[in-house]
C-alpha positions as CSV (number, residue, x, y, z in Angstrom):
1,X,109.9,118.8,133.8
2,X,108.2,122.1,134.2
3,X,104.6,120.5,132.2
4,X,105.3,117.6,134.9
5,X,105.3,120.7,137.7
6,X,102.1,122.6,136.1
7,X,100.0,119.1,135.6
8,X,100.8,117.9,138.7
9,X,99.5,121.1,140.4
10,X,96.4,121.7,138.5
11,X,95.3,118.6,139.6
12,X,96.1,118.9,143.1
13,X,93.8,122.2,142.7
14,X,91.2,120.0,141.3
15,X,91.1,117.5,143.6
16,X,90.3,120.7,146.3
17,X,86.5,120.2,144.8
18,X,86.0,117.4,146.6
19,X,86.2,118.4,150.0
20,X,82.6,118.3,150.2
21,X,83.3,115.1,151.6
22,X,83.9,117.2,155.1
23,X,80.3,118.0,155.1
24,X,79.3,114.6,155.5
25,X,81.6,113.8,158.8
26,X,81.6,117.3,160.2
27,X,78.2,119.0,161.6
28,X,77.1,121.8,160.1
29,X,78.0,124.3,162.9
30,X,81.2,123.4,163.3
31,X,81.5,123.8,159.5
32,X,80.5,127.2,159.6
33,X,83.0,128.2,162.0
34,X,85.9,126.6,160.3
35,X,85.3,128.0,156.8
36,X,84.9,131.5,158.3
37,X,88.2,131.2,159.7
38,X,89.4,129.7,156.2
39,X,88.3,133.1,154.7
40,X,90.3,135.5,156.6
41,X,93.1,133.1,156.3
42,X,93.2,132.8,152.3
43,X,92.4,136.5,152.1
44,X,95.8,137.0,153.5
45,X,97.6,134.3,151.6
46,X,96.1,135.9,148.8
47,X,97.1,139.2,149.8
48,X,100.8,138.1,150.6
49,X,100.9,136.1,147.5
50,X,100.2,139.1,145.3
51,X,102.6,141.5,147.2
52,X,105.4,138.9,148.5
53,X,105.8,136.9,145.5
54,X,104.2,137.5,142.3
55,X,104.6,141.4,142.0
56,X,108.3,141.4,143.2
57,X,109.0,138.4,140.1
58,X,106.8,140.9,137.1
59,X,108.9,144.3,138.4
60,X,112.4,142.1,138.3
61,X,111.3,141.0,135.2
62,X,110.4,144.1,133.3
63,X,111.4,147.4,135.9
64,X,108.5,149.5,134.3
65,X,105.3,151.4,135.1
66,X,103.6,148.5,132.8
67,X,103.6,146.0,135.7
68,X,100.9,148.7,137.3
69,X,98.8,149.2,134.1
70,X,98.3,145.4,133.9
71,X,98.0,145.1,137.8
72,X,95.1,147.6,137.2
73,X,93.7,145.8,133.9
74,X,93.5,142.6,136.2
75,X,91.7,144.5,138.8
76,X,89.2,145.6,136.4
77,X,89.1,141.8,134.7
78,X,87.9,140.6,138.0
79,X,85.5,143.4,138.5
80,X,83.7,143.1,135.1
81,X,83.8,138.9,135.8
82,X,82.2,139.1,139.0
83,X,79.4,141.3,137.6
84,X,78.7,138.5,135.0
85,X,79.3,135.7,137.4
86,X,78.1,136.8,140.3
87,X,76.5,133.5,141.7
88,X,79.7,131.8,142.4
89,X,80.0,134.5,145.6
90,X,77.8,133.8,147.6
91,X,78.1,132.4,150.9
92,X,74.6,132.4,152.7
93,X,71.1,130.3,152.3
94,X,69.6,133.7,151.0
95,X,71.5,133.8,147.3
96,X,68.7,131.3,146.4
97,X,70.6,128.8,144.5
98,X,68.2,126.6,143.3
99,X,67.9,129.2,140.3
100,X,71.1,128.9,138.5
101,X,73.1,125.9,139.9
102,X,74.0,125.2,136.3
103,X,75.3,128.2,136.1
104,X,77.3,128.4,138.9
105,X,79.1,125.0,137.5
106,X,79.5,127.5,133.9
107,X,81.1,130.3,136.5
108,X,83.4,127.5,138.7
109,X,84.5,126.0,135.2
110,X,85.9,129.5,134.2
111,X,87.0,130.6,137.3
112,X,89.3,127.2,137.8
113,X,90.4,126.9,133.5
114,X,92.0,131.2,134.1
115,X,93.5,129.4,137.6
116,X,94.6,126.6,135.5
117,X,96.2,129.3,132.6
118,X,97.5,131.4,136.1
119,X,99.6,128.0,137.5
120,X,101.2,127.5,134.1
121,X,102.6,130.5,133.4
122,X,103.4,131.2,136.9
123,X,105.5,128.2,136.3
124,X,107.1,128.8,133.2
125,X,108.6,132.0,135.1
126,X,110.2,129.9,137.9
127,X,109.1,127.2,140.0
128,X,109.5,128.8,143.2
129,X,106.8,131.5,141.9
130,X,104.7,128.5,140.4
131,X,104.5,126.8,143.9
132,X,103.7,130.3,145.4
133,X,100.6,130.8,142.8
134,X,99.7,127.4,143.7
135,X,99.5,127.6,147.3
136,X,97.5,130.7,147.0
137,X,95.2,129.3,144.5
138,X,94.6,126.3,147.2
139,X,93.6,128.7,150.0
140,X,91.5,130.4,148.0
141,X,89.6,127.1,146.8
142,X,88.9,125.6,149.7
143,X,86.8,128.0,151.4
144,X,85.2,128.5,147.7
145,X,84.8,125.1,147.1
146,X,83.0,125.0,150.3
147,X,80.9,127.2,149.4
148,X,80.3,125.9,145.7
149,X,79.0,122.8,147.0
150,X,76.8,124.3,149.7
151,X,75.2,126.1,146.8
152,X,74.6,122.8,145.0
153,X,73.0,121.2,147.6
154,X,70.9,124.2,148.4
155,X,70.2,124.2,144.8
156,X,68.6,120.3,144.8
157,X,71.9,118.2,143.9
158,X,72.5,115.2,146.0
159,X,75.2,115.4,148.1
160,X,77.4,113.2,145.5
161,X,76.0,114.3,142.4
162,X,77.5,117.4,143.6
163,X,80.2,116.4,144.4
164,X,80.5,114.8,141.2
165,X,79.6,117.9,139.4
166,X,82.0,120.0,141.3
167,X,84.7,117.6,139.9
168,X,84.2,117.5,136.9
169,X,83.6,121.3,136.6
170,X,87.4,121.5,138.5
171,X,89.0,119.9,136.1
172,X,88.8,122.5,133.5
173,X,92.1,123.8,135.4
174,X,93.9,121.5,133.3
175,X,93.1,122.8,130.0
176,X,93.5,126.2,131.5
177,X,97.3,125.0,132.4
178,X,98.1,123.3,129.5
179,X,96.4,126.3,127.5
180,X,98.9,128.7,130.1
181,X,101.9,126.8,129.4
182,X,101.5,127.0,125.1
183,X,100.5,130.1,124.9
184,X,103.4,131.1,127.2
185,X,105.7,129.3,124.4
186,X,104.5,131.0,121.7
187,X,103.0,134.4,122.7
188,X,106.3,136.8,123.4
189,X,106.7,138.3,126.6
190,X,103.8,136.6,127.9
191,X,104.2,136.4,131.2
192,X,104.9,140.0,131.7
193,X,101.6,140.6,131.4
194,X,99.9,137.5,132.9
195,X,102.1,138.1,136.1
196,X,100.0,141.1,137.2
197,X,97.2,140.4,135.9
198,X,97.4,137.3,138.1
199,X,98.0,140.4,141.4
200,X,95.3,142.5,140.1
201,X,92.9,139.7,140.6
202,X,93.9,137.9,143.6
203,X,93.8,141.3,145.0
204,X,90.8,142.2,144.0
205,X,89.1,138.6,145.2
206,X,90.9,139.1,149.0
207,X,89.5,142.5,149.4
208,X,86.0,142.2,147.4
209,X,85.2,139.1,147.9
210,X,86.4,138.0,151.1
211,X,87.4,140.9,153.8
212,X,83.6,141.7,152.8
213,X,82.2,138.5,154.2
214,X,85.3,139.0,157.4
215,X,83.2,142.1,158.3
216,X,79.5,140.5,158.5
217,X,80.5,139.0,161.9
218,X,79.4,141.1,164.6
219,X,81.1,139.4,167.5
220,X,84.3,140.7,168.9
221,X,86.0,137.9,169.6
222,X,85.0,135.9,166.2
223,X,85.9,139.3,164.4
224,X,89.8,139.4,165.9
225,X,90.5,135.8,165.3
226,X,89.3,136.1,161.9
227,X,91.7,139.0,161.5
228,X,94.1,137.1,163.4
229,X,93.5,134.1,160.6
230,X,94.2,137.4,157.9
231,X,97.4,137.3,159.5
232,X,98.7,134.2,159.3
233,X,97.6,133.8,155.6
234,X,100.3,136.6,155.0
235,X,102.6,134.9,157.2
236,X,102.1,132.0,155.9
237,X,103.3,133.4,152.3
238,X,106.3,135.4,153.8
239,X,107.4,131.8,155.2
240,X,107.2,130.4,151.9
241,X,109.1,133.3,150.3
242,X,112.2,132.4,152.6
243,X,112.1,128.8,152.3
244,X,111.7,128.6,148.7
245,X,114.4,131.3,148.4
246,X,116.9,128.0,149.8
C-alpha cells in the first residue's frame, strides 16, 4: 500500500512537466504575472513544509541535536548543487539558454530522481508526512517547471519537443522513489537522516532561490501581494497539518 502511495505521487509530480501546455493558451504577460505570484506562494509552502511538518516528524522521531547537523548538511547539499547546476535557476531571457539546454535536462533529471528519493521515504515515515512532502514538492515544481520549459524554448526546442523532453527528464522521480523506498528498507535508521536533509534543502531553495527573485520586483503593490502569496503558501501547509491530523 505505501509503494501504491509513493508511485502514485511521483507520478503526479511528473506529470507537473507538462504544464507547458499553459503557454500555449495563456499570453505571455499574463503568464508572467501568474508564475511570480506562484513563487512567493511555493516559497511559503516550502517554508511551512519544512517547519510545520517535516522537522516536527525527524525531532519526534529521534529528540536529538542530530536533526540540526543533518538540517545543516542539507543546507550545504543544496548549496554545493546549485553551484554545479546552476542553469536550472534561472528565470529571465538573459541566462542565455541556448548554451546548455542539454544540461539543464541533466540538472531537472537530478533535481526530480532526489524529489523522487524525498517522496518515498517521506512516505515510509507516515502518510500524512508523505502527502505533506508531496504537496510541497508540487508548489515548488510548477513555478520551476515553468521556468524549465521557458528555458527550452529559449534554448531552440519546439514548443512540444520540450515538452516532450521535460517529461521524460520528470520521470526520473520514479526511480528516485522506488530507489527512496528500498534504501529506506534496508539502510537502518534511514529516514532520520533523510528527514532533515529533506528541511535543510527545501529551506535552502525558498530562501535562495525564490525570496531572491520575490525581491527583483520594484512595484509596491506587485511586491505586497507576492508577499501576501508567501503567506498563504504557509497557510496553506498549516491547513494541511490540521486536516491530515483527522
Amino acid at each position: 500500500m505505501t509503494l501504491a502511495w509513493i508511485l502514485g505521487s511521483t507520478f503526479l509530480v511528473s506529470l507537473i512537466s507538462l504544464i507547458g501546455i499553459l503557454t500555449l493558451l495563456i499570453k505571455d504577460k499574463v503568464l508572467h504575472g501568474i508564475v511570480f505570484y506562484l513563487v512567493g506562494f511555493s516559497a511559503g509552502a516550502l517554508i511551512g513544509g519544512a517547519f510545520l511538518h517535516i522537522l516536527p516528524e525527524a525531532l519526534e522521531k529521534t529528540g536529538t541535536m542530530q536533526v540540526f547537523y543533518f538540517l545543516i548538511l542539507g543546507l550545504s547539499l543544496f548549496f554545493l548543487m546549485e553551484k554545479y547546476f546552476y542553469w536550472r535557476h534561472c528565470h529571465d531571457e538573459d541566462c542565455h539558454a541556448h548554451s546548455f539546454t542539454y544540461l539543464n535536462l541533466i540538472g531537472d533529471g537530478f533535481h526530480n530522481l532526489l524529489d523522487g528519493m524525498l517522496i518515498a521515504v517521506s512516505f515510509t515515515v507516515s502518510i500524512k508526512i508523505g502527502l505533506a512532502t508531496t504537496l510541497a514538492v508540487i508548489l515548488h515544481e510548477i513555478p520551476q517547471e515553468l521556468s524549465d520549459f521557458g528555458v527550452l524554448v529559449y534554448g531552440g526546442f519546439t514548443k512540444t519537443r520540450a515538452l516532450v523532453f521535460n517529461f521524460i527528464s520528470a520521470l526520473t522521480a520514479i526511480f528516485g522513489a522506488l530507489l527512496g523506498y528500498f534504501l529506506s528498507d534496508k539502510v537502518a535508521h534511514f529516514s532520520n537522516f533523510i528527514l532533515p536533509l529533506t528541511a535543510g534543502g527545501f529551506i535552502y531553495i525558498a530562501a535562495s532561490d525564490l525570496i531572491p527573485e520575490l525581491h527583483k520586483e520594484k512595484d509596491l503593490i506587485r511586491s505586497t501581494l507576492a508577499f501576501v502569496s508567501f503567506l498563504s503558501g504557509i497557510g496553506f501547509m498549516a491547513l494541511t497539518k490540521l486536516f491530515l491530523a483527522f
